[in-house]
C-alpha positions in Angstrom: -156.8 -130.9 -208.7 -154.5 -133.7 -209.8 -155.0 -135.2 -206.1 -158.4 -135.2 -206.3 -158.3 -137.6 -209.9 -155.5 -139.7 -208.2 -158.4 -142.5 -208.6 -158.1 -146.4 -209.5 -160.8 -147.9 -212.1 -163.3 -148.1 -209.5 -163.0 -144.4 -208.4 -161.4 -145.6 -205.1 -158.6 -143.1 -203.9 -155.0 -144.6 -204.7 -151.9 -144.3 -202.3 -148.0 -145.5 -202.7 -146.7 -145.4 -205.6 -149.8 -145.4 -208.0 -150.8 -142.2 -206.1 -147.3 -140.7 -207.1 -147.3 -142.2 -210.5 -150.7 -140.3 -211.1 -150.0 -136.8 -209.4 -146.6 -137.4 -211.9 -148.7 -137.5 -215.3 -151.3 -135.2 -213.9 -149.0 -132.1 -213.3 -147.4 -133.5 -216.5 -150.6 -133.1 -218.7 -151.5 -129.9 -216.9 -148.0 -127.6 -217.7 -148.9 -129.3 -221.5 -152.3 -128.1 -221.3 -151.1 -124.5 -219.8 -148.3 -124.6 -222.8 -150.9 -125.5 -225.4 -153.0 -122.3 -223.9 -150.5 -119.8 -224.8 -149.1 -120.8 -228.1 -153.1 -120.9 -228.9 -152.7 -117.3 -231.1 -153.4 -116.6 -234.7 -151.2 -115.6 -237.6 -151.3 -112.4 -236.2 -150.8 -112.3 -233.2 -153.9 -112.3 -231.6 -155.1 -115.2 -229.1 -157.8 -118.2 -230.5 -161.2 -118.2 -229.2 -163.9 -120.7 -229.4 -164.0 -123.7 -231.4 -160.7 -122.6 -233.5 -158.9 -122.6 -229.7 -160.1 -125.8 -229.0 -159.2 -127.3 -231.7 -155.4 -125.9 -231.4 -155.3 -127.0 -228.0 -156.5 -130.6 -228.2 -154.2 -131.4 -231.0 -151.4 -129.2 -228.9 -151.7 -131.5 -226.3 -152.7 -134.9 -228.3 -148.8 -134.1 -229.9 -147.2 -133.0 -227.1 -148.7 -136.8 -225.2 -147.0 -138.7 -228.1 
């Protein structure tokens, strides 16, 4: 969960803002990620699998990051 990686450099838990800023681009990256899983299809139609999926959906999100 993105509370659980709401972590400094250390791997101490981080409150205040940081904690905020973090949970922010956490649930961020996750609705990207659950984007990138769904546009993951072929020219057909049909959904990716294996390496070809991962492949769409690290780029997906790598793009969608900036």
């Amino acid at each position: 969960s993105c509370e659980a990686r709401a972590a400094d450099k250390k791997g101490n838990p981080v409150a205040g803002a940081a904690k905020t800023s973090s949970m922010k681009k956490c649930e961020t990256d996750a609705k990207a990620a659950a984007s990138c899983e769904t546009k993951a299809i072929d020219k057909n139609g049909k959904p990716l699998a294996g390496a070809a999926k991962n492949s769409f959906v690290k780029k997906c999100e790598a793009d969608a990051k900036g």
